[in-house]
MDTraj code that builds the backbone (N, CA, C; nanometers):
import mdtraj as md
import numpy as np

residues = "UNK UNK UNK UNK UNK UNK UNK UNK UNK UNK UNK UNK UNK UNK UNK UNK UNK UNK UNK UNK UNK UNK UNK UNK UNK UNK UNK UNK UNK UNK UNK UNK UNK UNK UNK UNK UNK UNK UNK UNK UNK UNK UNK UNK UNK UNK UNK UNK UNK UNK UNK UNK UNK UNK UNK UNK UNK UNK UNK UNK UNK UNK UNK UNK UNK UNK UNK UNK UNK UNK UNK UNK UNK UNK UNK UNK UNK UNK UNK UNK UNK UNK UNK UNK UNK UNK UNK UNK UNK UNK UNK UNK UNK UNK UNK UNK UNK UNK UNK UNK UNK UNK UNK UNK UNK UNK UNK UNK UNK UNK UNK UNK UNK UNK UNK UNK UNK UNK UNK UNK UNK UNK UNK UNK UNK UNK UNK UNK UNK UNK UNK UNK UNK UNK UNK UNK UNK UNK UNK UNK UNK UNK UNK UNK UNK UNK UNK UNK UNK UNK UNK UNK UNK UNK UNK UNK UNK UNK UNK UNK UNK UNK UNK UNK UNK UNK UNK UNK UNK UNK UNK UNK UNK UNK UNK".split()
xyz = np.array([
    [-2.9018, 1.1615, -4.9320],
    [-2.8959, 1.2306, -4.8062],
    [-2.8482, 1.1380, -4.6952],
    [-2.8408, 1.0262, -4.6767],
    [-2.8698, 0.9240, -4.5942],
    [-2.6556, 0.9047, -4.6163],
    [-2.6187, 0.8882, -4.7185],
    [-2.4787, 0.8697, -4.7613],
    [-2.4335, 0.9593, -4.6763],
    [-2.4217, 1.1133, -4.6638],
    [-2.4018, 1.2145, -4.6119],
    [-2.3780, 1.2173, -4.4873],
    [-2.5033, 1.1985, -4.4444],
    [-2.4976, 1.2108, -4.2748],
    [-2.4553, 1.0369, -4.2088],
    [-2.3793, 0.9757, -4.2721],
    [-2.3478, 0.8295, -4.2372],
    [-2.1806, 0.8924, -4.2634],
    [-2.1398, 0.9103, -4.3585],
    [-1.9907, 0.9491, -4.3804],
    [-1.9892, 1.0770, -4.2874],
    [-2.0627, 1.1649, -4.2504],
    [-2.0636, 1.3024, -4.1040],
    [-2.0423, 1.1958, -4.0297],
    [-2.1357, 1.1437, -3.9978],
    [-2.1049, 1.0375, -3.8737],
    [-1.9560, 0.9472, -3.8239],
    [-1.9443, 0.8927, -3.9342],
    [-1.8127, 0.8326, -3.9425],
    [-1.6969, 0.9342, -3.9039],
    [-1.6756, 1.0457, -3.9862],
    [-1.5821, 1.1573, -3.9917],
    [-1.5582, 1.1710, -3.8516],
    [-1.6450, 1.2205, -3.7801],
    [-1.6863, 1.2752, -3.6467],
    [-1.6436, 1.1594, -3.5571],
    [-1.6910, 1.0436, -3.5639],
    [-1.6511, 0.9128, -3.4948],
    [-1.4821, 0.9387, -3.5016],
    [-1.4453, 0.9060, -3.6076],
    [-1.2674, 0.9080, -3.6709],
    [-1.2168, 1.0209, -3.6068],
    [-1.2383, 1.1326, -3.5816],
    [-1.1657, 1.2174, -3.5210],
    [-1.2022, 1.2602, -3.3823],
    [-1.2725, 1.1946, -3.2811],
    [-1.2903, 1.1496, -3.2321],
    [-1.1855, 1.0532, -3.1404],
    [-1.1791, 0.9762, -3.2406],
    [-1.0485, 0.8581, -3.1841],
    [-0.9042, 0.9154, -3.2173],
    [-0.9003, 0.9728, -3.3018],
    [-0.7798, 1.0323, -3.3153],
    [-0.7721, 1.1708, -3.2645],
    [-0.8060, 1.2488, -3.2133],
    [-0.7656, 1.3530, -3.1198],
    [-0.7266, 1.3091, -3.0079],
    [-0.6393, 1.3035, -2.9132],
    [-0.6077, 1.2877, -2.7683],
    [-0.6677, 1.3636, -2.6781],
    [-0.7696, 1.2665, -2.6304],
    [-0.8493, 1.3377, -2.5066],
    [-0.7591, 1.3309, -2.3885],
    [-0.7122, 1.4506, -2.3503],
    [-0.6814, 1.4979, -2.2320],
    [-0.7602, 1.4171, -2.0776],
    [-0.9057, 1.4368, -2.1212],
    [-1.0051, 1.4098, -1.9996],
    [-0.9718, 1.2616, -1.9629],
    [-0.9263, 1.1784, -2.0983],
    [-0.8698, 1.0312, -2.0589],
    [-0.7771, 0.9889, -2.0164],
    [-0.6650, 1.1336, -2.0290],
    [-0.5090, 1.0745, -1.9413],
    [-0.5527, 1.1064, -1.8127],
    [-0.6289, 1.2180, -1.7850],
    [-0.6666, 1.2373, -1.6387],
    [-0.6922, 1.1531, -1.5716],
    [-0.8062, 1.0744, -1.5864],
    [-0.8913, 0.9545, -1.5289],
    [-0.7788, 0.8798, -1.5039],
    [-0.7082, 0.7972, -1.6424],
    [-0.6270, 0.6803, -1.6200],
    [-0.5382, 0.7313, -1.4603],
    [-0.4196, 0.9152, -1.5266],
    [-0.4048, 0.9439, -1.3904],
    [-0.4023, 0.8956, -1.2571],
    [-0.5759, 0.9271, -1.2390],
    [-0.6219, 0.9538, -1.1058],
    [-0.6318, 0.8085, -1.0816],
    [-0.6560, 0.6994, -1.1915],
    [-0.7012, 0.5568, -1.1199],
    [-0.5569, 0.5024, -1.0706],
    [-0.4069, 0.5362, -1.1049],
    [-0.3048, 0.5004, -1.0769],
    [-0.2867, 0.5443, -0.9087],
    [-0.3115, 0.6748, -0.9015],
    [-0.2606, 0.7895, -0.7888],
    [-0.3779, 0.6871, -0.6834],
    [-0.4942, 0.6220, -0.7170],
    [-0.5998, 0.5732, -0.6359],
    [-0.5210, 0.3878, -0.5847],
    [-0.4262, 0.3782, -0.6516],
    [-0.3721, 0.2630, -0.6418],
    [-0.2571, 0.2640, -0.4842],
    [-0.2713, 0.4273, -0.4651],
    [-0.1273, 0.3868, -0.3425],
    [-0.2642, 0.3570, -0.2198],
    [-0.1130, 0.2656, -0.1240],
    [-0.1931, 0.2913, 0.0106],
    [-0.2833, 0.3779, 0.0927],
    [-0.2365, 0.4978, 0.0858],
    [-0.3531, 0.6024, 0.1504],
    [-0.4587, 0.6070, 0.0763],
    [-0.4681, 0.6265, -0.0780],
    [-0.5533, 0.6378, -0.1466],
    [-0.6955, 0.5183, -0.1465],
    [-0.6328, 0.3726, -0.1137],
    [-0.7203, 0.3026, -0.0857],
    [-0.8021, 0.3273, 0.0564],
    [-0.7054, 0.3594, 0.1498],
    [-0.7543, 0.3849, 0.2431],
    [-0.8401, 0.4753, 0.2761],
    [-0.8084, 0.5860, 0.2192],
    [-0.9261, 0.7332, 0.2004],
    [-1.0352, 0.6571, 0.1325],
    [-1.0486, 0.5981, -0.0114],
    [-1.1572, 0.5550, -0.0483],
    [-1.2306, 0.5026, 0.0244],
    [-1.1604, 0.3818, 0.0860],
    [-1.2497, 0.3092, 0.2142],
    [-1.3327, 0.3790, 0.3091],
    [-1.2922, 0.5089, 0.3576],
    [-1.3517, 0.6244, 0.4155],
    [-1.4471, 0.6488, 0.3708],
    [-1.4671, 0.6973, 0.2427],
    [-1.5545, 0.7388, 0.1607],
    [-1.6275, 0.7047, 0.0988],
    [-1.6857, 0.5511, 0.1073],
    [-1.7408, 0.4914, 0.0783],
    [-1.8349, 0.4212, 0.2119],
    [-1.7644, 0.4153, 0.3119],
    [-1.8164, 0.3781, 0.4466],
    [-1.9280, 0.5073, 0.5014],
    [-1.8734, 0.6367, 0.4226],
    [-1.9496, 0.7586, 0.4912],
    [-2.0690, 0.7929, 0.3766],
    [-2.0981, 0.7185, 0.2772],
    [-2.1768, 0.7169, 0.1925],
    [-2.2577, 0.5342, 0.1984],
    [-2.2697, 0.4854, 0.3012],
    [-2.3603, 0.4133, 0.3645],
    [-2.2665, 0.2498, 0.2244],
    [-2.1843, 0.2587, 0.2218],
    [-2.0990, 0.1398, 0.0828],
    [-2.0506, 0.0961, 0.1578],
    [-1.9972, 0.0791, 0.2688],
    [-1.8816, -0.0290, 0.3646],
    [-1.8959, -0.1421, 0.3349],
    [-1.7817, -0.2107, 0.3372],
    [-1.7586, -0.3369, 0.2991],
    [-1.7686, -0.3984, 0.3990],
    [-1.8080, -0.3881, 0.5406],
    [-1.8349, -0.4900, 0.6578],
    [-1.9322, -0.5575, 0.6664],
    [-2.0056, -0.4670, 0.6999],
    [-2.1354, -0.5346, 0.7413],
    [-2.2749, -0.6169, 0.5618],
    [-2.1901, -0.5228, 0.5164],
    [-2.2938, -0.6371, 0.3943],
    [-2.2792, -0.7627, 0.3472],
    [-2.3587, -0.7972, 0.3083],
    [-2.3688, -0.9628, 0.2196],
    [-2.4030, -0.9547, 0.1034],
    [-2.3931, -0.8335, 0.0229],
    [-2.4661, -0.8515, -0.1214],
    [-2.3497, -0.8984, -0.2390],
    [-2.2076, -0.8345, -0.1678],
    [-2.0654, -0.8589, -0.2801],
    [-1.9599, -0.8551, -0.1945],
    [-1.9288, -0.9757, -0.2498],
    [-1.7957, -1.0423, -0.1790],
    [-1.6700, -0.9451, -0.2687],
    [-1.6850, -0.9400, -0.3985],
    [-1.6121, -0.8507, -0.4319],
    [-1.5846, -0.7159, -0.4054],
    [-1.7125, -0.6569, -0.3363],
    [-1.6977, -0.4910, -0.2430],
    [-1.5450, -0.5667, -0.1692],
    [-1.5545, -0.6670, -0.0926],
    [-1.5058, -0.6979, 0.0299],
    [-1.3349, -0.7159, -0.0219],
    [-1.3031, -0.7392, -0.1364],
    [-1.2168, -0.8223, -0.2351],
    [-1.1245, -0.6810, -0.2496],
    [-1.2047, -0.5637, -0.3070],
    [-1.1355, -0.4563, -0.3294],
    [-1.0696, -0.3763, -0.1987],
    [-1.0924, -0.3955, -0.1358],
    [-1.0179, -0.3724, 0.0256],
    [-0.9049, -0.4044, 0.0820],
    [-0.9598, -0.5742, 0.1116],
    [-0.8632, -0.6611, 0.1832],
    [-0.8281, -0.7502, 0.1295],
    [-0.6783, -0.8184, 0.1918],
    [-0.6504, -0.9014, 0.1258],
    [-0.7280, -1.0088, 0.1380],
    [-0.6913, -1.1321, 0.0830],
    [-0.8061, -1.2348, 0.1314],
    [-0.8260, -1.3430, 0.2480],
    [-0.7371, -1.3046, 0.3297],
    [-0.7406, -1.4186, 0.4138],
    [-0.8242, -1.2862, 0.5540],
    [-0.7767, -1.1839, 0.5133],
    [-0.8872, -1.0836, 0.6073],
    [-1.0263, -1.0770, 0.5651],
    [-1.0419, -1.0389, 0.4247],
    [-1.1794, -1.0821, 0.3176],
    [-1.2230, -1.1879, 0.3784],
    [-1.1867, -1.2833, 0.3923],
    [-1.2452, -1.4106, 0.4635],
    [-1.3142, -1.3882, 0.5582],
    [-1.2610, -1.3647, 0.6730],
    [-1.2975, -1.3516, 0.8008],
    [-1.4109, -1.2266, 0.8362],
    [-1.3857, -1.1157, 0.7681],
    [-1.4915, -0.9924, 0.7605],
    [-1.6047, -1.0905, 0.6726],
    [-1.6201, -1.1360, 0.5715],
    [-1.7351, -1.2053, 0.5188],
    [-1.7894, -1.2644, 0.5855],
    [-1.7197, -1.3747, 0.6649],
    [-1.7853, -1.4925, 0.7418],
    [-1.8673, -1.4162, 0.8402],
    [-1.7980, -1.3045, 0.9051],
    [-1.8826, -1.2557, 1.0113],
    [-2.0112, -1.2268, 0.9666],
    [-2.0284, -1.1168, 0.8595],
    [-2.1076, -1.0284, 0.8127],
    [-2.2465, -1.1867, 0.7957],
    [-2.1841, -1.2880, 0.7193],
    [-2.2906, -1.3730, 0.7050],
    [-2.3345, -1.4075, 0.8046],
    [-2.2282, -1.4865, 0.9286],
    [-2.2773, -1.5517, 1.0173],
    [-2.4338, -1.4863, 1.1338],
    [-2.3405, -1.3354, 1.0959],
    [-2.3781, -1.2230, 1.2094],
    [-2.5610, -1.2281, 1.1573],
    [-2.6006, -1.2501, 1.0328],
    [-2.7095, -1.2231, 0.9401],
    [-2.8059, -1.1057, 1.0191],
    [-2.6681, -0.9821, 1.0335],
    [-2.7432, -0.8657, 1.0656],
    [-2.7516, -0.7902, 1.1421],
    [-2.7114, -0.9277, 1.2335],
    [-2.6794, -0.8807, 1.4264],
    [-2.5944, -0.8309, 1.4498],
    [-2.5350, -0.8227, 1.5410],
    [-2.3814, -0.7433, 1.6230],
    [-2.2787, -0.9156, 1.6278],
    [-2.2010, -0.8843, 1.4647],
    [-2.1330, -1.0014, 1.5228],
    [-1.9876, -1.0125, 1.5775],
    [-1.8625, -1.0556, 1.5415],
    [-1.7134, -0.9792, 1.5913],
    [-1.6981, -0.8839, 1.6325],
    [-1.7443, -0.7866, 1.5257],
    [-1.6903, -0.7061, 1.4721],
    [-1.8389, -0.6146, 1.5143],
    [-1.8262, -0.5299, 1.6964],
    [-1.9271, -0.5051, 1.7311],
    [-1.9390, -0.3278, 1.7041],
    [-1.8725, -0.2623, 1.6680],
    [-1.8716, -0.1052, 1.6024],
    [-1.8033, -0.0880, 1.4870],
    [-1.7784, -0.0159, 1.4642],
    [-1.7240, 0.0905, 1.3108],
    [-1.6091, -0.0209, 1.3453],
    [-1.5413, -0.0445, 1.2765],
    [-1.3974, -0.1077, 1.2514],
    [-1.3172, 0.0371, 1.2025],
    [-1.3903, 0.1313, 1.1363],
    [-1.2634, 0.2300, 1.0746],
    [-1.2494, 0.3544, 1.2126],
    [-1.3493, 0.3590, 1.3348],
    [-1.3597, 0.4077, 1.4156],
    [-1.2721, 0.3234, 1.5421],
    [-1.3339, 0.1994, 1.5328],
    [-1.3435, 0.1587, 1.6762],
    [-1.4075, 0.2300, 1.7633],
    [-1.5296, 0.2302, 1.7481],
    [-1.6522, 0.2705, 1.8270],
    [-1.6999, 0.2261, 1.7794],
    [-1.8469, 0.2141, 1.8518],
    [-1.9665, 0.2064, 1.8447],
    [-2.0760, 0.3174, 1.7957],
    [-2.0324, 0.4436, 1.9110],
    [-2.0963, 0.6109, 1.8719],
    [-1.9445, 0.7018, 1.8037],
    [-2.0083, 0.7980, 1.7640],
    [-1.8720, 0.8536, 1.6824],
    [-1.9407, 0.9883, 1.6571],
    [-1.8494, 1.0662, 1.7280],
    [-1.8562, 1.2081, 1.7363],
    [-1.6671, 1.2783, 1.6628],
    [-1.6783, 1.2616, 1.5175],
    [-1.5568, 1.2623, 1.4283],
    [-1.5184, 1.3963, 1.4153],
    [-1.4148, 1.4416, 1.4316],
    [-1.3290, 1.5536, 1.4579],
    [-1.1997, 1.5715, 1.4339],
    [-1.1422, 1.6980, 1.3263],
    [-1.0027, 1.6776, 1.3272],
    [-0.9737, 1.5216, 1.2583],
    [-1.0213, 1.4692, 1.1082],
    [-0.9677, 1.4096, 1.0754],
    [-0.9304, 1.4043, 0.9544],
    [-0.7962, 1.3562, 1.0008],
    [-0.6645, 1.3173, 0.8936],
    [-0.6192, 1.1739, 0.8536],
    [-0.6119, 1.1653, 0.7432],
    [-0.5468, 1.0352, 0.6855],
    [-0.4027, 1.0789, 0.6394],
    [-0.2927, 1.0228, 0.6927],
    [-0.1349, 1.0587, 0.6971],
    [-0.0972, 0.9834, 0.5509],
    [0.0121, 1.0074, 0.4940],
    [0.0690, 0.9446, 0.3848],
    [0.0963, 0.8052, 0.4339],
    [0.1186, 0.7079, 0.3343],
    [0.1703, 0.5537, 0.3432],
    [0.3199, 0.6017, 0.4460],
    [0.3374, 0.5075, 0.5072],
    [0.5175, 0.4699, 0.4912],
    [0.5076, 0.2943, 0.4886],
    [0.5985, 0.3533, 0.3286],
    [0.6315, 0.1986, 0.3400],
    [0.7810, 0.1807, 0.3012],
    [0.7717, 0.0166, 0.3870],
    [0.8726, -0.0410, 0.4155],
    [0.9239, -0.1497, 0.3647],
    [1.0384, -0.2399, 0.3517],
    [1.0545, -0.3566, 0.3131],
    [1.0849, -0.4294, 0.4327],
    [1.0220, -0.5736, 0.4969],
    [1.0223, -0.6342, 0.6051],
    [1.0925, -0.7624, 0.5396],
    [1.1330, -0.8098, 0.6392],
    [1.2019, -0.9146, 0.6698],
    [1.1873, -1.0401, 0.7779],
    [1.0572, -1.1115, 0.8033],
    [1.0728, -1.1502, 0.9331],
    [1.0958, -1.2839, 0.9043],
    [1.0310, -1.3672, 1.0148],
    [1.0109, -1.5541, 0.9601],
    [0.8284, -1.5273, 0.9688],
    [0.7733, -1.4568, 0.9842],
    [0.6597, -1.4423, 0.9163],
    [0.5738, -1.3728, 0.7842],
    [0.6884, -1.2347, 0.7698],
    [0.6031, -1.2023, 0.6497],
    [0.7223, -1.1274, 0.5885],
    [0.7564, -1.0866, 0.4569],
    [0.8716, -1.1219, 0.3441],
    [0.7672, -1.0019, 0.2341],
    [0.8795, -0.8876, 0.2320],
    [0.8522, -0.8339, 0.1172],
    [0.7921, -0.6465, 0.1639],
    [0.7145, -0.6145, 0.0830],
    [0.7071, -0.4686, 0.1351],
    [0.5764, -0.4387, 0.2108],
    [0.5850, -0.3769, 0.3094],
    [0.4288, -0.3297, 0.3329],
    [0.4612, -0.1589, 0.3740],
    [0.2869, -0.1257, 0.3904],
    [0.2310, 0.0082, 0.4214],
    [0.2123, -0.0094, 0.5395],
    [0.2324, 0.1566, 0.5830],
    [0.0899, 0.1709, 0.7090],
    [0.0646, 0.3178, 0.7068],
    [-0.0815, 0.3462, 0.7240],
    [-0.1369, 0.4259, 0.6858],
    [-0.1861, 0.4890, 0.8153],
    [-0.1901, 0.5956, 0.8698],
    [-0.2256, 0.6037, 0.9781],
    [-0.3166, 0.7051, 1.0055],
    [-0.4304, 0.6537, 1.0329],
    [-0.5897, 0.7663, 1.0476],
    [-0.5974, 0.8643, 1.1915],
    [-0.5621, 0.9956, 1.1923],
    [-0.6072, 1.0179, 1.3086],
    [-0.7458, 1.1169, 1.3561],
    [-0.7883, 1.1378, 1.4407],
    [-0.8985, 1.2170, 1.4421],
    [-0.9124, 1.2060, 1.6159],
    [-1.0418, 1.2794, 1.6173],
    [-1.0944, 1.3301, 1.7948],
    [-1.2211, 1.2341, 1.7505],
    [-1.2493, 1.1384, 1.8558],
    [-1.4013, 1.1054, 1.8927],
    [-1.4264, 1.1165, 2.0327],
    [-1.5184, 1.2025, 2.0290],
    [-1.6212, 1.2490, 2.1787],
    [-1.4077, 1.3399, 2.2666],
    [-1.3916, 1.4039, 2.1792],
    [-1.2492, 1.4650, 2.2341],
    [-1.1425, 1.4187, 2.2690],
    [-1.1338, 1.2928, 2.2773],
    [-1.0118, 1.1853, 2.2938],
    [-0.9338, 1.1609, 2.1290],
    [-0.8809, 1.1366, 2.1546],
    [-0.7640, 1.1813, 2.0340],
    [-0.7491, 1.0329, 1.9753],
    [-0.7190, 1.0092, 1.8885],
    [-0.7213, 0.8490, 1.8378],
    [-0.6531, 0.8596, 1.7445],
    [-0.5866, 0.7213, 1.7208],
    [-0.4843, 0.6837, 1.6124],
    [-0.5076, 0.5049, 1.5460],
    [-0.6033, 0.5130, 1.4268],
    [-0.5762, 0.3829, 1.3355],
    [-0.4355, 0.3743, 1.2768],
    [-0.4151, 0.2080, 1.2788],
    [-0.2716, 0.2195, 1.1446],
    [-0.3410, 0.1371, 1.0622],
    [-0.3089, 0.1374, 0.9474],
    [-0.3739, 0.0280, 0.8485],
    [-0.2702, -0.0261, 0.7874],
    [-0.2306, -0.1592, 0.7804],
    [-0.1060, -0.2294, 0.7278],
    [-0.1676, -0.3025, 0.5915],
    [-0.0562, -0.2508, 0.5021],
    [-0.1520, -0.2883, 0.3844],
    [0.0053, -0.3559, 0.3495],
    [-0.0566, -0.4177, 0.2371],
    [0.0612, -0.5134, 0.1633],
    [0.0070, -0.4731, -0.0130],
    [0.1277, -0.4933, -0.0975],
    [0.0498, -0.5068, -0.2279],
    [0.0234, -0.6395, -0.2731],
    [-0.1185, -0.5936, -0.3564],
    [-0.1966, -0.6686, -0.4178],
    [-0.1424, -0.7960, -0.5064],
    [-0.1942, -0.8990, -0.4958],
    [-0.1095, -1.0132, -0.5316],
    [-0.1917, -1.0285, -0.6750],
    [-0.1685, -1.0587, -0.7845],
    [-0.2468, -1.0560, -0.9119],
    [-0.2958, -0.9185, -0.9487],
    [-0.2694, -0.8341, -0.9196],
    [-0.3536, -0.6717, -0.9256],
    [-0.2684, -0.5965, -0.9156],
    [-0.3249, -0.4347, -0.9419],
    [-0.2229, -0.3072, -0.9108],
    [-0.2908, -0.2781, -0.7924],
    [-0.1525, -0.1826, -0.7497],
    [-0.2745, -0.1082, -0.6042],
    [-0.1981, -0.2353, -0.4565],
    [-0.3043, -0.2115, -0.3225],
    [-0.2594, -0.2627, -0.2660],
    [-0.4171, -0.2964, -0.1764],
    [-0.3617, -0.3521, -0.0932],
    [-0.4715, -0.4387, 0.0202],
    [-0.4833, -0.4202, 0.1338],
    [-0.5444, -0.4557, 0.2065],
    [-0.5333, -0.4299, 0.3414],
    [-0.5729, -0.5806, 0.4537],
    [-0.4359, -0.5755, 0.5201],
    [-0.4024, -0.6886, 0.5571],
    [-0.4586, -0.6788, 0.7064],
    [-0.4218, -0.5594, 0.8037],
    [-0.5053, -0.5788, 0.9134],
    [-0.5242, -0.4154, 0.9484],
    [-0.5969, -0.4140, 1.0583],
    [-0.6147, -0.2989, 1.1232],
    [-0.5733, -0.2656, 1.2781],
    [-0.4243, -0.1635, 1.2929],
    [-0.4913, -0.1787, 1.4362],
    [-0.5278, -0.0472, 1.5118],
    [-0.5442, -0.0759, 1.6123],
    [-0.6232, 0.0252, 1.7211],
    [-0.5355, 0.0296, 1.8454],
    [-0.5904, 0.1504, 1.8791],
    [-0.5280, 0.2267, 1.9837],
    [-0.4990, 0.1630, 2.1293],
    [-0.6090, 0.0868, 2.1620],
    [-0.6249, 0.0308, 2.2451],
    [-0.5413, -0.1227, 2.2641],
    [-0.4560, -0.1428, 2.1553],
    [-0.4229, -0.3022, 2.1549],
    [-0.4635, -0.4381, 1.9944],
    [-0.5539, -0.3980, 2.0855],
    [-0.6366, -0.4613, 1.9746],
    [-0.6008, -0.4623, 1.8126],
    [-0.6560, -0.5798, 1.7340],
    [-0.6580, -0.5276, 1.5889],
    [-0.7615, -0.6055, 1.5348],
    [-0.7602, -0.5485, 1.4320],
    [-0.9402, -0.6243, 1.3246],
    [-0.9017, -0.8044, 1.2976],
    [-0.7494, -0.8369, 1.2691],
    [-0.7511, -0.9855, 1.2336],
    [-0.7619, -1.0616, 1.3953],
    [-0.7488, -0.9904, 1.5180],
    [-0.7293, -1.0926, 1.6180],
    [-0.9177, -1.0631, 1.6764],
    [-0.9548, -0.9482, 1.6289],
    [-1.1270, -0.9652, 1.7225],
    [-1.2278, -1.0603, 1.5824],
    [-1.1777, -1.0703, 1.4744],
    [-1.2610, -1.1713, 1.3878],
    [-1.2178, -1.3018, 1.4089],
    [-1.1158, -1.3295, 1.4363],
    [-1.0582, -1.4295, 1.5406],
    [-1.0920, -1.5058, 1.5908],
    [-1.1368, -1.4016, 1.7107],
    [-1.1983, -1.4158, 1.8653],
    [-1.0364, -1.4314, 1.9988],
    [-0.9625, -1.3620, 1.9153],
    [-0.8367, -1.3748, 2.0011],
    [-0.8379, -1.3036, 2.1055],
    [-0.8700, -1.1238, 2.0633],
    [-0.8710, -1.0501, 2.1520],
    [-0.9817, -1.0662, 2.2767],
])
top = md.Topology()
chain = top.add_chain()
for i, resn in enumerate(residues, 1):
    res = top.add_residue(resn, chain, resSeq=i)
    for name in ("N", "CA", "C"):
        top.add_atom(name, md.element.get_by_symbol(name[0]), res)
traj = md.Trajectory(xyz[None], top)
């Protein structure tokens, strides 16, 4: 009896691996389609609105890794440590720019990307551009992403804001 239900087992295992699960091209799919610029960027959303943001914690440098590139990774870490909790750079939402946030009307726009050319930066980037209403004023993030250097997918190199400002010059201390 024991022979039986060991060769069922096996059988079942074996065909198994040899049927083509559908449910697995999906996934792979969706983890490619999760690789463009907006897509990182929406995640980032969605993970920030489920209490996961990669700013303000200290538990994984790698949360911080899957985001940004690393010389921004840097600087968002250092804060988050230095800050140990407090209000440090980086004194509201970075994906807001606020502090309070009354979110309305929001949209995350497709990538456009480009191939640049400067004497500073060489090769292709994104920008992703978030808009929405807080407290009825109308607002516009861009997110400049670059692709991922060793990886698929892409990064995010800075942030800016409406006002001037951007996330690599207030971790800074430029702005």
């Amino acid at each position: 009896m024991k022979i039986s239900k060991s060769l069922i087992l096996i059988a079942a295992l074996l065909l198994t691996l040899l049927t083509p699960d559908f449910s697995v091209a999906q996934s792979a799919a969706k983890s490619v389609s999760k690789t463009s610029p907006d897509a990182l960027v929406a995640e980032l959303y969605r993970q920030s609105a489920r209490n996961r943001s990669p700013f303000f914690q200290t538990r994984s440098r790698a949360l911080v890794n899957k985001y940004f590139e690393k010389h921004l990774g840097d600087l968002i870490w250092k804060d988050a440590i230095r800050s140990k909790g407090e209000v440090g750079a980086i004194d509201g939402d970075p994906l807001y720019n606020a502090q309070d946030m009354e979110i309305k009307s929001f949209v995350i726009q497709k990538a456009d990307v480009v191939k640049v050319s400067t004497r500073k930066m060489q090769g292709v980037v994104a920008e992703v551009k978030v808009n929405f209403e807080n407290f009825g004023k109308k607002e516009e993030i861009v997110f400049i992403l670059r692709p991922a250097t060793g990886a698929s997918g892409w990064r995010i190199a800075n942030i800016k804001y409406n006002d001037g400002t951007d996330l690599l010059r207030i971790l800074k201390g430029v702005n």
